[in-house]
Structures are given as C-alpha cells and as structure tokens.
N, CA, C and O atoms as a GROMACS GRO file, in nm:
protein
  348
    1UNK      N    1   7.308  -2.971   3.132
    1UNK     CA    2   7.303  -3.070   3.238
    1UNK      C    3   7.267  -3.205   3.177
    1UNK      O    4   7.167  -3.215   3.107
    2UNK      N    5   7.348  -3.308   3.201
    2UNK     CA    6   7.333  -3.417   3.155
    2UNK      C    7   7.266  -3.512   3.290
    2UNK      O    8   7.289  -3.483   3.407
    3UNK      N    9   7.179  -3.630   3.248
    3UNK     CA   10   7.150  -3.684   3.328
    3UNK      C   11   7.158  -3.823   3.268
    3UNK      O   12   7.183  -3.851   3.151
    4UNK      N   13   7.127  -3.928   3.398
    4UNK     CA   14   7.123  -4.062   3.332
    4UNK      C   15   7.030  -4.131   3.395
    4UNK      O   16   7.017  -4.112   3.516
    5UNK      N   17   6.942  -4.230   3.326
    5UNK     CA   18   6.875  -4.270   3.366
    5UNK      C   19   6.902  -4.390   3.480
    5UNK      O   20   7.002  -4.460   3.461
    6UNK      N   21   6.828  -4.415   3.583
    6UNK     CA   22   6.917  -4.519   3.649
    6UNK      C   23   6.769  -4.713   3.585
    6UNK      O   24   6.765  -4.824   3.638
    7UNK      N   25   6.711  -4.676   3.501
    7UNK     CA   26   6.652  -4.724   3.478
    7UNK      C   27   6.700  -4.784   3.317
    7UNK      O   28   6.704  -4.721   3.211
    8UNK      N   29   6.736  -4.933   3.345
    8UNK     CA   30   6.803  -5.035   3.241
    8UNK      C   31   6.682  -5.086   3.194
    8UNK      O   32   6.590  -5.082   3.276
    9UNK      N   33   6.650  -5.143   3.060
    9UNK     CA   34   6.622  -5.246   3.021
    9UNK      C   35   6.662  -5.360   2.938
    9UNK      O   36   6.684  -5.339   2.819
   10UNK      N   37   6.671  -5.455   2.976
   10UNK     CA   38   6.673  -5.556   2.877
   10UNK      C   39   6.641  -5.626   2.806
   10UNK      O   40   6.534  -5.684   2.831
   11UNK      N   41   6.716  -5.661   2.679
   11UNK     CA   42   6.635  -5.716   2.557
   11UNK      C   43   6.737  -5.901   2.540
   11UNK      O   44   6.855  -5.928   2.563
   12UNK      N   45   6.642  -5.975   2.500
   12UNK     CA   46   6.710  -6.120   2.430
   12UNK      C   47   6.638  -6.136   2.324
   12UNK      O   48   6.523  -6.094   2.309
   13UNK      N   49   6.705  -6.199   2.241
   13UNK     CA   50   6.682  -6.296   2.121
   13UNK      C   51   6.600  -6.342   2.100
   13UNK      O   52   6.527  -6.332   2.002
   14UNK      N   53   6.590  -6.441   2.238
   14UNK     CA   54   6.480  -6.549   2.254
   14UNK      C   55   6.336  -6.513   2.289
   14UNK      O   56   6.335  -6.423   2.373
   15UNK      N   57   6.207  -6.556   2.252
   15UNK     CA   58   6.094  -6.492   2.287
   15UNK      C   59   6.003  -6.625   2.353
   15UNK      O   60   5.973  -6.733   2.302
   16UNK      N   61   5.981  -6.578   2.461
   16UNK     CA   62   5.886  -6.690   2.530
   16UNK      C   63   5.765  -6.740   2.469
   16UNK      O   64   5.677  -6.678   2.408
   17UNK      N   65   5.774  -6.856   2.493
   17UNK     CA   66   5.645  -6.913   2.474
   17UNK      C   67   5.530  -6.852   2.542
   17UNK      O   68   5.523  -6.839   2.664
   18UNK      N   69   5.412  -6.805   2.432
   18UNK     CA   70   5.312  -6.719   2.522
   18UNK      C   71   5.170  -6.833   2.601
   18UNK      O   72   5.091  -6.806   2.691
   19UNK      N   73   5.190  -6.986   2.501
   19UNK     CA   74   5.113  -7.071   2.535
   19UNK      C   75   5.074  -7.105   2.652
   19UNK      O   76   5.171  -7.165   2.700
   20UNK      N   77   4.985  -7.103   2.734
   20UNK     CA   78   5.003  -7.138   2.841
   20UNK      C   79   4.884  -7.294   2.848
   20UNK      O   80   4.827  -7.328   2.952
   21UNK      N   81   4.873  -7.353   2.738
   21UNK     CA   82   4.803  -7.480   2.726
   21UNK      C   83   4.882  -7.594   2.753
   21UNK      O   84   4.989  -7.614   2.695
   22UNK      N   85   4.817  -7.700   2.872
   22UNK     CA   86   4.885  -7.785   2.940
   22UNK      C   87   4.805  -7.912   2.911
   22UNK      O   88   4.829  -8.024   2.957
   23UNK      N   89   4.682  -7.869   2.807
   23UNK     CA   90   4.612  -7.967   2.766
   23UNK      C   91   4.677  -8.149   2.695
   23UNK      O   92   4.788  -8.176   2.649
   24UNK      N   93   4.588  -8.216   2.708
   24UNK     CA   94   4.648  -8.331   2.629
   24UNK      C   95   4.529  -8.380   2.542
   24UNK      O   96   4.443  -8.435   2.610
   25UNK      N   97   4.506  -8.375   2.423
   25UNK     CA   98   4.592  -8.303   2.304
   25UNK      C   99   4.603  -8.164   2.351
   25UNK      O  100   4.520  -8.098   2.412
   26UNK      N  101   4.744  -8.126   2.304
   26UNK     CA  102   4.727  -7.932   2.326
   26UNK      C  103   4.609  -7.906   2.248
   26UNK      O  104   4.525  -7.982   2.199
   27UNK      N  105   4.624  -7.764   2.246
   27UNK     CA  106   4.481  -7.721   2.205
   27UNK      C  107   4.576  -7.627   2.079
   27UNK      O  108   4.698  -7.607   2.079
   28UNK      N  109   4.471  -7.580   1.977
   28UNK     CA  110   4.576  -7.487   1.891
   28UNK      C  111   4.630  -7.394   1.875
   28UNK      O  112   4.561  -7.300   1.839
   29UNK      N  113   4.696  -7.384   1.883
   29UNK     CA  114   4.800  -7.236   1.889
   29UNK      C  115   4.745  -7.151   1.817
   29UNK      O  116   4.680  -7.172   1.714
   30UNK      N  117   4.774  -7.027   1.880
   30UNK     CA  118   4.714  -6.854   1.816
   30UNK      C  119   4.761  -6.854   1.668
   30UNK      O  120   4.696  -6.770   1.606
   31UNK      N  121   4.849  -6.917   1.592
   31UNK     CA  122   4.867  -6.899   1.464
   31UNK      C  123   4.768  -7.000   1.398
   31UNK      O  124   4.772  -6.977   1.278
   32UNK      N  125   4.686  -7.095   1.422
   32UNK     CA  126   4.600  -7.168   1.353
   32UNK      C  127   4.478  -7.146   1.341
   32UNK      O  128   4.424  -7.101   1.442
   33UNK      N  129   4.401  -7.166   1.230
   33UNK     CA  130   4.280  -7.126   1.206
   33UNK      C  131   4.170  -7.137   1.305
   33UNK      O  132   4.073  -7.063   1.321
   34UNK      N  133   4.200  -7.225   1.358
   34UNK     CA  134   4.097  -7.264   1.475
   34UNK      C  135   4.120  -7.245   1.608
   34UNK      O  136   4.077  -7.316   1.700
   35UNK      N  137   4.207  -7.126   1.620
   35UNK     CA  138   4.280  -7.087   1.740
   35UNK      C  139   4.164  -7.052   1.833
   35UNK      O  140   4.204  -7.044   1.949
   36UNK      N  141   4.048  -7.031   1.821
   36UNK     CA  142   3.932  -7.029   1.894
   36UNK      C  143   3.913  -7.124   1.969
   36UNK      O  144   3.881  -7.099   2.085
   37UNK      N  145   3.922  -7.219   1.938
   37UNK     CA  146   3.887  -7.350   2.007
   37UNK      C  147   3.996  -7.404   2.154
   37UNK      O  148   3.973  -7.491   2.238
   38UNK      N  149   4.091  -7.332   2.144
   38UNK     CA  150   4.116  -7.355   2.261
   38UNK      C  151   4.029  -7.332   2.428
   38UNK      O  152   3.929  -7.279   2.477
   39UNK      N  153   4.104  -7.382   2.450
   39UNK     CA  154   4.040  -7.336   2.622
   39UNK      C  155   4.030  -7.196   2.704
   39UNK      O  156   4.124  -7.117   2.699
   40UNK      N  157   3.932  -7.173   2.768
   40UNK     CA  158   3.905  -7.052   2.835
   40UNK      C  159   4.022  -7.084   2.951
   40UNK      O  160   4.038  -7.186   3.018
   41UNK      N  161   4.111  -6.937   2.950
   41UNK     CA  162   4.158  -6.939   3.113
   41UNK      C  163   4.102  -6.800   3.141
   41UNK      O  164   4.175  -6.770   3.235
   42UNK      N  165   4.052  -6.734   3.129
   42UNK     CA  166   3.972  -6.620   3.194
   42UNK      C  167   3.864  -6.595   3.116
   42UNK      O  168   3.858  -6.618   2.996
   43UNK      N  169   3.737  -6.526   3.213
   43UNK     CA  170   3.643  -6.471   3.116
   43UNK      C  171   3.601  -6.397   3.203
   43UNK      O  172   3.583  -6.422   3.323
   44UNK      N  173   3.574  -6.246   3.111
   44UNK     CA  174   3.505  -6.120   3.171
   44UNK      C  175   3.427  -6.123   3.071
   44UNK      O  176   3.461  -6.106   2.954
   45UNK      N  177   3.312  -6.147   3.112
   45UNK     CA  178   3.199  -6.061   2.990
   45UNK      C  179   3.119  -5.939   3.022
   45UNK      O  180   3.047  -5.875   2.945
   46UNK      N  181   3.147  -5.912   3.178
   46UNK     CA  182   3.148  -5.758   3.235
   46UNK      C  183   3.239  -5.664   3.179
   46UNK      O  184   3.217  -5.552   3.225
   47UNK      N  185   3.338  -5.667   3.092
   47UNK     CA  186   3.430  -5.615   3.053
   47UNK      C  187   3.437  -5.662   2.914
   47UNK      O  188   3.550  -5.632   2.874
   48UNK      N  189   3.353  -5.739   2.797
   48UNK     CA  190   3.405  -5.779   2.681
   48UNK      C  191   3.470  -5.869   2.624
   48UNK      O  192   3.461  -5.894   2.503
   49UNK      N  193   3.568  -5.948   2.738
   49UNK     CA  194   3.650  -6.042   2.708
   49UNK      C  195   3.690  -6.128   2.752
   49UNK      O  196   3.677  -6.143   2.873
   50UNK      N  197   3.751  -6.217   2.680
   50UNK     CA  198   3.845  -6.368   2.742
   50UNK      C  199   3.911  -6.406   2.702
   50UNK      O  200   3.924  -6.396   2.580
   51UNK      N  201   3.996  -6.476   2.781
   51UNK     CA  202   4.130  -6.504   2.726
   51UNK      C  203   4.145  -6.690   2.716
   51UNK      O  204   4.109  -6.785   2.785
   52UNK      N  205   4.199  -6.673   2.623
   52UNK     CA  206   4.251  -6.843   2.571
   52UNK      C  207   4.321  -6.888   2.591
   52UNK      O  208   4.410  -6.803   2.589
   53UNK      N  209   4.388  -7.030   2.630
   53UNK     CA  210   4.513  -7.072   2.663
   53UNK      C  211   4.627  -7.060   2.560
   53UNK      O  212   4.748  -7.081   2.568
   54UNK      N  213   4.552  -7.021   2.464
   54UNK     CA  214   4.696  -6.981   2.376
   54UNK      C  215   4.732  -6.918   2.376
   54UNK      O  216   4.835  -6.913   2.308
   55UNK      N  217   4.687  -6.795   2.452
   55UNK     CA  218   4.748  -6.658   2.469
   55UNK      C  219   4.644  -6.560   2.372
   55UNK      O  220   4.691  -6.452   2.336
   56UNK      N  221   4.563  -6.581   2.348
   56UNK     CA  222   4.483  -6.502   2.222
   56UNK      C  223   4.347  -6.466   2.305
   56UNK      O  224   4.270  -6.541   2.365
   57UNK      N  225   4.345  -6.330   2.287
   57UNK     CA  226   4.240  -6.251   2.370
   57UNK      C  227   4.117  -6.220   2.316
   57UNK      O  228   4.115  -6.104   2.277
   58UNK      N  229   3.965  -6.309   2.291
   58UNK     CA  230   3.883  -6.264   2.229
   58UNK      C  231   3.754  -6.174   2.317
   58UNK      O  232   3.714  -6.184   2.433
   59UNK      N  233   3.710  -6.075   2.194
   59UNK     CA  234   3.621  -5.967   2.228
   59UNK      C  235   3.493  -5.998   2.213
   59UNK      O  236   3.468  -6.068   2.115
   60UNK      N  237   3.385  -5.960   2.295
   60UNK     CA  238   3.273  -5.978   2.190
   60UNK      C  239   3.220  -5.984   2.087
   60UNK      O  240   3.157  -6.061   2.015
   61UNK      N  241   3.267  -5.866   2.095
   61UNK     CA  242   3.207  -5.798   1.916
   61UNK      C  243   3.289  -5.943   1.808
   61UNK      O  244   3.234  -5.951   1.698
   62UNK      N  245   3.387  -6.032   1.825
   62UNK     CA  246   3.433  -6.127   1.770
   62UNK      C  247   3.565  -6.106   1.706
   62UNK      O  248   3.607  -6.181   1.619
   63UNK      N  249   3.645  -5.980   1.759
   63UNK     CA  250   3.768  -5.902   1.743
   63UNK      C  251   3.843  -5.989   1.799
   63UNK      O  252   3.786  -6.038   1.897
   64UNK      N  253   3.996  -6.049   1.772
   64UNK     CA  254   4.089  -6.135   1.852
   64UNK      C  255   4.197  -6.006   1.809
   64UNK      O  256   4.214  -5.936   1.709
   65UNK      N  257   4.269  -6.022   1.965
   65UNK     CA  258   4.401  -5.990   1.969
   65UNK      C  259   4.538  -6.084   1.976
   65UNK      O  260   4.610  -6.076   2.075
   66UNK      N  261   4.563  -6.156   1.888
   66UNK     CA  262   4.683  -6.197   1.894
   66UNK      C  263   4.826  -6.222   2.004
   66UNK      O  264   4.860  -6.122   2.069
   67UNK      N  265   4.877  -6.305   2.017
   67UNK     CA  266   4.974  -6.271   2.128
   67UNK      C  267   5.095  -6.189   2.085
   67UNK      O  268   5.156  -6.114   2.161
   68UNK      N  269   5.125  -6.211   1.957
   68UNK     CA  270   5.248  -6.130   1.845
   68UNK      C  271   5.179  -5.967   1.880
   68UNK      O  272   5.245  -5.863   1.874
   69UNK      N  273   5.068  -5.974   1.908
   69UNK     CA  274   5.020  -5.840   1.876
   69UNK      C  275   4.920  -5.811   1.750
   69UNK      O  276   4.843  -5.716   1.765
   70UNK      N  277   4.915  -5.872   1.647
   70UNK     CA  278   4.854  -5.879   1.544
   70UNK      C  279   4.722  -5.853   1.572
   70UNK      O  280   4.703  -5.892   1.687
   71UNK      N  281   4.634  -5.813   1.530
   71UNK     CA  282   4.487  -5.756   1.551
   71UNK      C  283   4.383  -5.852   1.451
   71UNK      O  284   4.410  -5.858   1.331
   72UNK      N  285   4.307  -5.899   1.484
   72UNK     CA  286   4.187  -5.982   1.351
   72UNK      C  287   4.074  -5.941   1.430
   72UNK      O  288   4.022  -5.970   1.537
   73UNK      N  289   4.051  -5.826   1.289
   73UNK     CA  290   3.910  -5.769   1.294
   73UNK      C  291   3.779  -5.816   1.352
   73UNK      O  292   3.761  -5.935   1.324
   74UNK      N  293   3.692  -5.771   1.415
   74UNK     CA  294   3.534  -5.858   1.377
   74UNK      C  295   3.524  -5.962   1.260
   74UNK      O  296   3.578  -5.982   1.151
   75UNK      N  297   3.416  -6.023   1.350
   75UNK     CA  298   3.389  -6.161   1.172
   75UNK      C  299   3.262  -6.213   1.186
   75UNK      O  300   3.232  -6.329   1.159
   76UNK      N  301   3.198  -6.142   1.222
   76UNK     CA  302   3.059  -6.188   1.288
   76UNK      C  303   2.956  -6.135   1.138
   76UNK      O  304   2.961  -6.026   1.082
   77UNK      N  305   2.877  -6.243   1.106
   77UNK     CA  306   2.747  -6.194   1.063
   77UNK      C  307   2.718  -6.049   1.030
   77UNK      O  308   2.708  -5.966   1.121
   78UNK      N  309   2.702  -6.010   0.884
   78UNK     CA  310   2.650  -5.928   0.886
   78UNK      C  311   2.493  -5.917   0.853
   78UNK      O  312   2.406  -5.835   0.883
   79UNK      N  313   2.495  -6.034   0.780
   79UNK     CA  314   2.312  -5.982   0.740
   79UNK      C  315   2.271  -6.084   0.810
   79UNK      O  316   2.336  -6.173   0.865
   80UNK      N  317   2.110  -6.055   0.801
   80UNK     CA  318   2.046  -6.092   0.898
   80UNK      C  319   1.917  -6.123   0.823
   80UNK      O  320   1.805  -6.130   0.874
   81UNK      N  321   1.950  -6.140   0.682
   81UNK     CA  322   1.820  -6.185   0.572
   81UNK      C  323   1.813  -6.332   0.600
   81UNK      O  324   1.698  -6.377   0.595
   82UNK      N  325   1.934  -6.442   0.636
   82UNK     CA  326   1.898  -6.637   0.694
   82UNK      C  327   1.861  -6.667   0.819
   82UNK      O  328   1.869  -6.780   0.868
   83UNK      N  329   1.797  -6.516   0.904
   83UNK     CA  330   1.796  -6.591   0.993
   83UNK      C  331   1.672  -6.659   1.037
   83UNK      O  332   1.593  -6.583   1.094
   84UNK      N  333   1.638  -6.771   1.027
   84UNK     CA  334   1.550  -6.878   1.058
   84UNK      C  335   1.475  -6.839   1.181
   84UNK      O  336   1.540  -6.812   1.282
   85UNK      N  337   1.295  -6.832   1.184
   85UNK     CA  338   1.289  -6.854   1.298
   85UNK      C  339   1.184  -6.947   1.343
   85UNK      O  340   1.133  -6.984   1.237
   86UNK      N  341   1.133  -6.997   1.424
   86UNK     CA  342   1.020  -7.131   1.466
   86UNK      C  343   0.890  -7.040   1.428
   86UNK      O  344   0.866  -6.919   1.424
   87UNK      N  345   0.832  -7.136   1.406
   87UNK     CA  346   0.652  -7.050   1.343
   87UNK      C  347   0.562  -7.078   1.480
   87UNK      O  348   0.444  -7.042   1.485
   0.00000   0.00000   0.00000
C-alpha cells in the first residue's frame, strides 16, 4: 500500500533576515563580537532567558544560541580567587 503525503514543504535559496533591530545606529549583528550588546526584545529570567534584537538567544548560565543555530558555550568566570571584597 502506497500512500502520499498530502503535506508539502517548501524550500528557497534565499534566507531571511533574522535581525529584527530597527535601532539607529543598528545594534550588532549575531556574527560580531559584541553581539551582546544589542537590545533586549524579550526577557524571561523565570525561564533562563532573553532574547536580542539580533536574533541571538542568551542563557544565564552565559550560553548564546545563535540564529544560524550555532551554539557558544558558557564564558562566565571560573575562579573566584579576584574576587574583591569591601572591608
């Protein structure tokens, strides 16, 4: 028994812009070092996260998810031997 799906999808070439920064100056795109610095358009910190106008999803723990998909690890501090405190 053969069947067919009645369910199509489609694919293009072209890949949308995931930016959704309307800033003036824009703010920096998920491929630049300082892609942090963009602007908050959501924040859950009941849930871990927020999202940036560049499309780049950061975690607490200091984990970014990429809009390509690409993953960048934690980057937070590990030792805790500088940390300064008031006397």
């Amino acid at each position: 028994m053969t069947t067919a799906s009645s369910r199509t999808t489609a694919t293009t070439s072209q890949r949308k812009n995931s930016s959704m920064c309307q800033h003036q100056p824009t703010c920096p795109s998920a491929d630049s070092a300082d892609r942090e610095a963009a602007h908050l358009v959501a924040h859950h910190p009941e849930q871990g996260w927020s999202l940036l106008c560049n499309g780049v999803l950061c975690f607490e723990d200091t984990g970014e998810l990429l809009p390509d998909g690409k993953i960048i690890a934690p980057h937070r501090p590990l030792e805790t031997g500088h940390v300064v405190t008031a006397a």
